[in-house]
C-alpha positions in Angstrom: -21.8 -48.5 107.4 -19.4 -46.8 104.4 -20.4 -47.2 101.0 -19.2 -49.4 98.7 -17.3 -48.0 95.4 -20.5 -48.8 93.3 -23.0 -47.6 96.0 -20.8 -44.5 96.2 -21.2 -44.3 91.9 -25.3 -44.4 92.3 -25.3 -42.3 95.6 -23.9 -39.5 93.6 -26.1 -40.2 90.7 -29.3 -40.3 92.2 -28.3 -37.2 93.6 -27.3 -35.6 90.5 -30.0 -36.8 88.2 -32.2 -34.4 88.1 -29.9 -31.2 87.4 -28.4 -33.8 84.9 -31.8 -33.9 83.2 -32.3 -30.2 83.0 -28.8 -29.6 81.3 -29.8 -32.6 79.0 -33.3 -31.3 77.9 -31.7 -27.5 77.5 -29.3 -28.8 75.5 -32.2 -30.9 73.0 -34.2 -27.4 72.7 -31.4 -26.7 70.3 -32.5 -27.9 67.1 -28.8 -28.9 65.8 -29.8 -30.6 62.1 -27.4 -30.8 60.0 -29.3 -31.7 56.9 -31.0 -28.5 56.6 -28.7 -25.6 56.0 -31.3 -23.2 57.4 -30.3 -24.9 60.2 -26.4 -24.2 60.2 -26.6 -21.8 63.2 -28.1 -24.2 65.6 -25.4 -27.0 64.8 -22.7 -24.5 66.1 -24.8 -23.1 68.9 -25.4 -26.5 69.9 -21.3 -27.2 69.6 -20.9 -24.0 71.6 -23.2 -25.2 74.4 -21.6 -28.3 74.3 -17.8 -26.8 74.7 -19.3 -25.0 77.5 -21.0 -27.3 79.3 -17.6 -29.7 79.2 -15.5 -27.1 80.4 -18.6 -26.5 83.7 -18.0 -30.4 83.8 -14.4 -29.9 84.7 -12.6 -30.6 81.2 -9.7 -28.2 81.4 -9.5 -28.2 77.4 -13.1 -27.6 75.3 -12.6 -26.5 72.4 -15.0 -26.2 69.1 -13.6 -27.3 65.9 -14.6 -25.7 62.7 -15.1 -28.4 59.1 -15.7 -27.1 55.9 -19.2 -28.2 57.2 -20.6 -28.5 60.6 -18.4 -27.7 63.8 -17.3 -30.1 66.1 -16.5 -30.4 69.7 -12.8 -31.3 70.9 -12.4 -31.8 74.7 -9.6 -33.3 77.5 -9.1 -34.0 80.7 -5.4 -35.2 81.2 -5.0 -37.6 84.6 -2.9 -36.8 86.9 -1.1 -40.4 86.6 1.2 -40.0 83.5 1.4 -43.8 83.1 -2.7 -43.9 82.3 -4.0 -44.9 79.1 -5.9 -42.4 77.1 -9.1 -42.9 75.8 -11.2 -41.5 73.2 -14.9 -41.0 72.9 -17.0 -40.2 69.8 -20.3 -39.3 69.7 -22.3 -36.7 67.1 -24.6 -33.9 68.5 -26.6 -33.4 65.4 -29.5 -34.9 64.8 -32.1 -35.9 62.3 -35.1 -33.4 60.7 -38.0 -33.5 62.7 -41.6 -31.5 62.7 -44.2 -32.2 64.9 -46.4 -33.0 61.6 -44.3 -36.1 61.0 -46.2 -37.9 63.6 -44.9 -36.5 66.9 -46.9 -36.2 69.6 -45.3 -33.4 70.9 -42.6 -31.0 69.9 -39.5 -33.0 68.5 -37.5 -29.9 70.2 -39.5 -29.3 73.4 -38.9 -32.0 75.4 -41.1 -33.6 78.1 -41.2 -36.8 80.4 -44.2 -39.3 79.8 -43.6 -43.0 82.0 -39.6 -42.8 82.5 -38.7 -41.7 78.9 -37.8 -38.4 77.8 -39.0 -37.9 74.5 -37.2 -35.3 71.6 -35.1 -35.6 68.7 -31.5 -36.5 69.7 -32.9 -37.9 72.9 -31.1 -41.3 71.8 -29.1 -40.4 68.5 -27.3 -38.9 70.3 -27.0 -36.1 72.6 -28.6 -38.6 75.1 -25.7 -40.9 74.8 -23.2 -38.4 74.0 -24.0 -36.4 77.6 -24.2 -39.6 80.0 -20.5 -39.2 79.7 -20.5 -35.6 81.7 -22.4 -37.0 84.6 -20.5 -40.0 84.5 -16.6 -38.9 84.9 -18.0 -36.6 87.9 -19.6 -39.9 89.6 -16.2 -41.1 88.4 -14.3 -38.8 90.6 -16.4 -38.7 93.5 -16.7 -42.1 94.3 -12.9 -42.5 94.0 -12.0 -39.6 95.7 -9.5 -38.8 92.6 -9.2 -34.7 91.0 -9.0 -36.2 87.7 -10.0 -39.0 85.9 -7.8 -42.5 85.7 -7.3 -42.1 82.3 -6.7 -39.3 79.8 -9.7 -38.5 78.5 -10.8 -37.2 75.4 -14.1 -36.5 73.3 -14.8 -35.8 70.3 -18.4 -35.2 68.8 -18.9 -34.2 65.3 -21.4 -32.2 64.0 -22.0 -34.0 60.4 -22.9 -37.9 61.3 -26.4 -37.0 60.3 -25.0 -36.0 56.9 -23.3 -38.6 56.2 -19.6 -37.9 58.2 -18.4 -35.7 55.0 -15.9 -33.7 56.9 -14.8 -36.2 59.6 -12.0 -38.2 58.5 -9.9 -34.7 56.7 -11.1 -33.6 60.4 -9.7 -36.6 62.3 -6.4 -36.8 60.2 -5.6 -33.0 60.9 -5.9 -33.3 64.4 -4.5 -36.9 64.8 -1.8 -35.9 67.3 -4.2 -34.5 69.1 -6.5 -37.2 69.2 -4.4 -40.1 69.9 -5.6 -42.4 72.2 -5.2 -46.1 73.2 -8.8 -46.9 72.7 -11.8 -45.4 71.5 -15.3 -45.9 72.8 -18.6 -44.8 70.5 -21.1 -44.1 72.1 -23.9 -43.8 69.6 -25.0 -47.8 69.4 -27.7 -49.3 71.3 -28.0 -52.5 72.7 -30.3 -55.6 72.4 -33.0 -54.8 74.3 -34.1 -53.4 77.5 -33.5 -56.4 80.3 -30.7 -57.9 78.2 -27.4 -55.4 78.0 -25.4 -56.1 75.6 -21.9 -54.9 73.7 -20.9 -54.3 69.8 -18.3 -55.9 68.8 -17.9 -54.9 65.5 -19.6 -52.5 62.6 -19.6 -53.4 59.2 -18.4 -51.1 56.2 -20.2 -49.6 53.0 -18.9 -49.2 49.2 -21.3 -47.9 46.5 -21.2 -47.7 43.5 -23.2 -46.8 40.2 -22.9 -48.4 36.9 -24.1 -46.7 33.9 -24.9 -49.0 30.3 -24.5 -47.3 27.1 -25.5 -49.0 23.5 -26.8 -47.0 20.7 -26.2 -43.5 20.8 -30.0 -42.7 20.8 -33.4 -44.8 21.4 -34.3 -46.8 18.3 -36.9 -48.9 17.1 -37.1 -52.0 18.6 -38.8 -53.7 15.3 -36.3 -52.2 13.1 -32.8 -53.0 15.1 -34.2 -55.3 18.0 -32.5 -58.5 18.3 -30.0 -57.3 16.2 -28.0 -54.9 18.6 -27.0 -55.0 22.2 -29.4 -53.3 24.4 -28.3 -51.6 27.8 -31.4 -52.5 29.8 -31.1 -56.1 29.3 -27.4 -56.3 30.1 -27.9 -54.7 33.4 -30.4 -56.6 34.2 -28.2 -59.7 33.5 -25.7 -57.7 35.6 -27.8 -57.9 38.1 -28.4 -61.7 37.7 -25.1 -62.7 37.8 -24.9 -61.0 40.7 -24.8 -63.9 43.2 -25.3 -67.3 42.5 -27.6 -70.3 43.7 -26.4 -70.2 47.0 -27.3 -66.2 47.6 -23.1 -65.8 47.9 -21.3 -62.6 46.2 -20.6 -64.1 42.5 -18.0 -61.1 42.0 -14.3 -62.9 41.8 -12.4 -61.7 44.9 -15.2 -60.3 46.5 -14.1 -62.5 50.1 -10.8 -62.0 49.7 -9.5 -61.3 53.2 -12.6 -61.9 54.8 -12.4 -62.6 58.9 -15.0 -65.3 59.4 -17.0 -65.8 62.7 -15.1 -68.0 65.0 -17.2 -71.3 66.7 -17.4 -68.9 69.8 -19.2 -66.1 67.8 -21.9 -68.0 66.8 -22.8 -69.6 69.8 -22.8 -66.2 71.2 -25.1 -65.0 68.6 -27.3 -67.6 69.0 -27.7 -67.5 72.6 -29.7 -64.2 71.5 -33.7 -64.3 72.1 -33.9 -63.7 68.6 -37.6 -63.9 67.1 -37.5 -64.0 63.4 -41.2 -63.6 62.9 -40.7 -60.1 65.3 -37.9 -59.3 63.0 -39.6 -60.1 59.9 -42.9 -57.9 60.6 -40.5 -54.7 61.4 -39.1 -55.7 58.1 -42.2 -55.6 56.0 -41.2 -58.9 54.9 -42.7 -62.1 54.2 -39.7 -64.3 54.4 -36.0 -64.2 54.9 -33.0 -64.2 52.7 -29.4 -64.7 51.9 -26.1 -66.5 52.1 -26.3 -70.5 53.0 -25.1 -71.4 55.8 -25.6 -68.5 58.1 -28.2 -67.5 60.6 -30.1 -64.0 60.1 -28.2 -62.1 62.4 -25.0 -63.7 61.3 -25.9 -62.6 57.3 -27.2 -58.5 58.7 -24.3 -58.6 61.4 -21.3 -60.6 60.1 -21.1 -61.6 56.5 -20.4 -59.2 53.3 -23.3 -58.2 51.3 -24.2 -56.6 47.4 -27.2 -55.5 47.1 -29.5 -54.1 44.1 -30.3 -50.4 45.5 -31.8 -48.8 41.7 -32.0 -50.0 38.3 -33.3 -48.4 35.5 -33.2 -47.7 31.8 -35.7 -46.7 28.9 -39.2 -46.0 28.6 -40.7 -45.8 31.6 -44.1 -43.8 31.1 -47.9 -45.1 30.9 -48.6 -47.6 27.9 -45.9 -48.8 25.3 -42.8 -47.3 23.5 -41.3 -50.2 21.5 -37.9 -49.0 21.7 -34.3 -50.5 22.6 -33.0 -47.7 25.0 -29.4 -46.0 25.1 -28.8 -46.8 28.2 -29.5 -47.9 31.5 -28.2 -47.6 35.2 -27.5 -49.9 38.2 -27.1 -48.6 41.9 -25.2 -51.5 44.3 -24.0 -51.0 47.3 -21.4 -53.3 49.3 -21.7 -54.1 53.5 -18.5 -55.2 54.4 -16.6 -57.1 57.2 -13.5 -57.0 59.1 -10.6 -58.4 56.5 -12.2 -56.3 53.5 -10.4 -53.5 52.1 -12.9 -51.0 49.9 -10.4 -50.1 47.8 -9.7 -53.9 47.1 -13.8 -54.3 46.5 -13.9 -51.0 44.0 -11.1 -53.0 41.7 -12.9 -56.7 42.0 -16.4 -54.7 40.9 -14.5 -52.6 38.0 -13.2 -56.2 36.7 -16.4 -58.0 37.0 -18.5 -55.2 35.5 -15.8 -55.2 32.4 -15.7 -58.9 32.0 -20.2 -59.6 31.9 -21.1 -56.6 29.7 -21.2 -57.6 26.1 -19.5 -56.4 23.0 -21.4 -53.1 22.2 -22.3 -52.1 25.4 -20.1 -49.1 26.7 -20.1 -48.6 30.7 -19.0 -45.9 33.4 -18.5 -47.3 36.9 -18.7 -44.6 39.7 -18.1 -45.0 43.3 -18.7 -42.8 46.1 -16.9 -42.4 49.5 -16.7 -45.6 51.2 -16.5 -46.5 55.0 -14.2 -49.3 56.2 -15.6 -51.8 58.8 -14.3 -52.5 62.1 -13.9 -55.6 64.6 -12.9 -55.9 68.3 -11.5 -59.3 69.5 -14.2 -60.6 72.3 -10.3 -61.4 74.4 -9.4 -57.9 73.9 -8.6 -56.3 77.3 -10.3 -53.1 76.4 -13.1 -55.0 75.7 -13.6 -57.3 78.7 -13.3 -53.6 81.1 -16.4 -52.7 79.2 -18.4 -55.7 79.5 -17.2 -55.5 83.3 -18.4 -52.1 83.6 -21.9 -52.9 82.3 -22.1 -55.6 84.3 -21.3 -53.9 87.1 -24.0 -51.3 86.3 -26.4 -53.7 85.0 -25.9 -56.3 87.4 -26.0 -59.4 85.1 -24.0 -60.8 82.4 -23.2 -58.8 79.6 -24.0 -60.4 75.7 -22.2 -59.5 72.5 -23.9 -58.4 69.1 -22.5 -56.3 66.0 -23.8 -53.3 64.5 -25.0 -54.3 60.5 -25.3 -50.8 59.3 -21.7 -48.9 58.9 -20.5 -45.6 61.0 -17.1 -43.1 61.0 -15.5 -45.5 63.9 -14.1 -47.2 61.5 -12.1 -43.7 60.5 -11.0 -43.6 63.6 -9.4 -46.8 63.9 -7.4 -46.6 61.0 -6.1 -43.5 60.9 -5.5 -43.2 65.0 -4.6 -46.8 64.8 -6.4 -47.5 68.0 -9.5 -50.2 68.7 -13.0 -49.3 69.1 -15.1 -50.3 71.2 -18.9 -49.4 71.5 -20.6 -48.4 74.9 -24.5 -47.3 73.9 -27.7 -47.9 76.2 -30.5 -47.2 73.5 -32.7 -50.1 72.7 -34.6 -50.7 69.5 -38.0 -49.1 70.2 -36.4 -45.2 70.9 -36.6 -44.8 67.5 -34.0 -43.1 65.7 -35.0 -41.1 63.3 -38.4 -41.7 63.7 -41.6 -39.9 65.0 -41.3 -39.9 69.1 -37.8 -40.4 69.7 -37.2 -41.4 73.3 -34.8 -42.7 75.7 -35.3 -45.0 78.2 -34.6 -42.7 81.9 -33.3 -45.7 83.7 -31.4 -47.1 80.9 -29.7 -43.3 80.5 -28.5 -43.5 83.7 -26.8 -47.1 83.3 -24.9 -45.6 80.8 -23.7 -42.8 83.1 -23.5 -45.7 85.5 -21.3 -47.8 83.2 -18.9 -45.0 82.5 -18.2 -43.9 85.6 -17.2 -48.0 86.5 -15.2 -47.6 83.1 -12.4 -45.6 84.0 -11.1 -46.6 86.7 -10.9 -50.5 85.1 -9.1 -49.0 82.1 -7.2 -47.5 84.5 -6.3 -50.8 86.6 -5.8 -52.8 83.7 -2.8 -50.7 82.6 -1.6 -50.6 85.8 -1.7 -53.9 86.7 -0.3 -54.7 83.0 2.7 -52.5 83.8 
């Protein structure tokens, strides 16, 4: 009896896994954290080993590509069919400080196997996720009988996402020709959990900013001049009030200007989620939720724009008394943002809002740092339904939707390549990023090589049968 094309994918798997573990675990030993400038070695020797390991994999082109920071890996592997669509894949192979006195119970960088999870830093975030991707184009090619893939595939994995991404968009911009693609999948998202598979749709974006309060030009005495003179502290903590209003919605003029709402569709989707608030509330450390009327909790952290108080500060702040009006006084805020907002838009609305509530007297600097654009995929897109097919496939049962609340580089990508993104990650909530015990599920790991291997060769039909 011959295989099937998806008993052919996990025939070569199974048989592969275990060489596929050793490369992954060699490749963890490498403590690559790009946080610590001690460090600054490892993160290329782990982008070396990387390049290297590509290029064993069968990528004709792997290539290691210096930042003013941390290297990062290029690498292709043109198809033979001219007419195939190219695809792009991001990932990051540095990772997050860890020492074994932070609560591990073993080495972060030795790792070991304990009940089908492999346990080290970068386990999940990312290298895990970033290397299901070798084993998959190889089950790719073997259960298709094809010398390269059916698309043109790329990868790029930066060596800074741990840091913040400082380097990454000058870095995607130089190399843009290079990097061009028709779609790009990230795989460094997880999904919802571990029986229910699930795609991101969409990541929101990030503006910060602080804003710094200036009345007299020293501290004075607050019996002598107090209630006579504008005081810093107490405007930014009206600031801060003013902030949103009743309802919990952004009270900044223009703030939701171009704002893409959720469609009908969305929401049912959303709420077809097991979603257990009290759950989520406990791994919140909170006693209650919060936010915009009108929305569901995962709707507020996944789809709407947010402001949010993240420092405020001013005057005496030391044991006992100090009766004084201060001379100034500072406000942190950061902005989440959704598809349809523009960060420089949100910088201008904040600058005018800022200007028009402080009061005569009261001198202010607005500063904002870097910001990060968000990014949405259509649930119609045809990029998007081969991924949820190739999951499915993999998984064997339907595929859900989420969106990622946090913000990422993807959204670089998509703007300045001009391509969609799409996320393909198998990590589920409890591996822990960042924290004490990273792990990664072993049969989950091994979807994901599953899933890729189903994915090029739909990308590749779709195109085909679209031409």
């Amino acid at each position: 009896m011959s295989e099937t094309p998806d008993s052919a994918v996990r025939t070569y798997i199974d048989s592969h896994c275990a060489a596929f573990l050793d490369d992954l675990a060699e490749w963890l030993r490498i403590p690559s954290v790009s946080a610590q400038p001690e460090r600054a070695a490892d993160v290329r020797r782990s982008a070396d080993w990387l390049a290297a390991k590509l290029k064993e994999t069968g990528f004709p082109t792997a290539e290691v590509w210096q930042t003013a920071g941390a290297p990062a890996v290029f690498a292709e592997w043109p198809s033979d069919d001219p007419q195939a669509p190219t695809v792009l894949v991001y990932g990051h192979h540095d990772v997050q400080p860890a020492a074994r006195e932070d609560g591990w119970d073993s080495d972060p960088f030795e790792p070991v196997i304990r009940d089908g999870r492999l346990y080290a830093r970068g386990a999940a975030d990312d290298k895990g996720q970033v290397f299901f991707h070798t084993l998959g184009v190889r089950a790719h090619l073997a259960a298709t009988g094809r010398t390269t893939p059916a698309v043109h595939l790329k990868l790029l994995i930066e060596g800074e996402e741990e840091s913040g991404s400082p380097n990454f968009r000058t870095l995607v911009e130089q190399h843009a020709d290079r990097l061009a693609a028709d779609t790009v999948i990230v795989s460094d998202t997880g999904m919802w959990s571990a029986d229910i598979p699930t795609v991101c749709t969409g990541m929101r974006g990030l503006a910060e900013c602080e804003i710094t309060l200036y009345g007299p030009e020293q501290d004075i005495h607050s019996g002598s001049f107090g209630g006579a003179v504008p005081n810093p502290a107490t405007a930014a903590a009206r600031l801060v009030a003013a902030l949103h209003d009743e309802h919990a919605r952004v009270a900044i003029p223009g703030f939701y200007d171009g704002v893409i709402d959720l469609t009908d569709r969305e929401r049912e989707l959303f709420a077809e989620l097991p979603f257990d608030e009290e759950q989520w509330l406990r791994t919140a450390r909170s006693t209650a939720t919060y936010g915009e009327a009108g929305h569901t909790t995962l709707e507020r952290i996944w789809a709407r724009p947010t402001a949010e108080v993240n420092g405020i500060g001013g005057g005496y702040q030391g044991p006992g008394s100090k009766t004084i009006i201060p001379s100034s006084a500072m406000v942190k805020l950061s902005f989440r943002l959704v598809a349809g907002q523009d960060p420089d838009h949100i910088e201008k609305v904040v600058r005018a809002w800022a200007a028009d509530a402080l009061p005569t007297g009261i001198r202010h600097e607005v500063t904002f740092g870097a910001a990060t654009r968000p990014c949405l995929t259509p649930l119609d897109h045809p990029a998007l339904q081969s991924v949820v097919r190739a999951m499915g496939r993999a998984f064997q049962q339907p595929v859900r939707f989420t969106r990622e609340g946090g913000s990422g580089p993807a959204a670089d990508l998509q703007e300045v390549l001009g391509a969609p993104v799409l996320f393909l990650g198998v990590s589920i909530p409890s591996d822990g990023w960042h924290a004490p015990n990273e792990k990664v599920e072993l049969d989950l790991l091994l979807k994901g090589v599953e899933t890729a291997a189903y994915l090029w060769d739909d990308l590749g039909e779709r195109r085909r049968d679209a031409d």
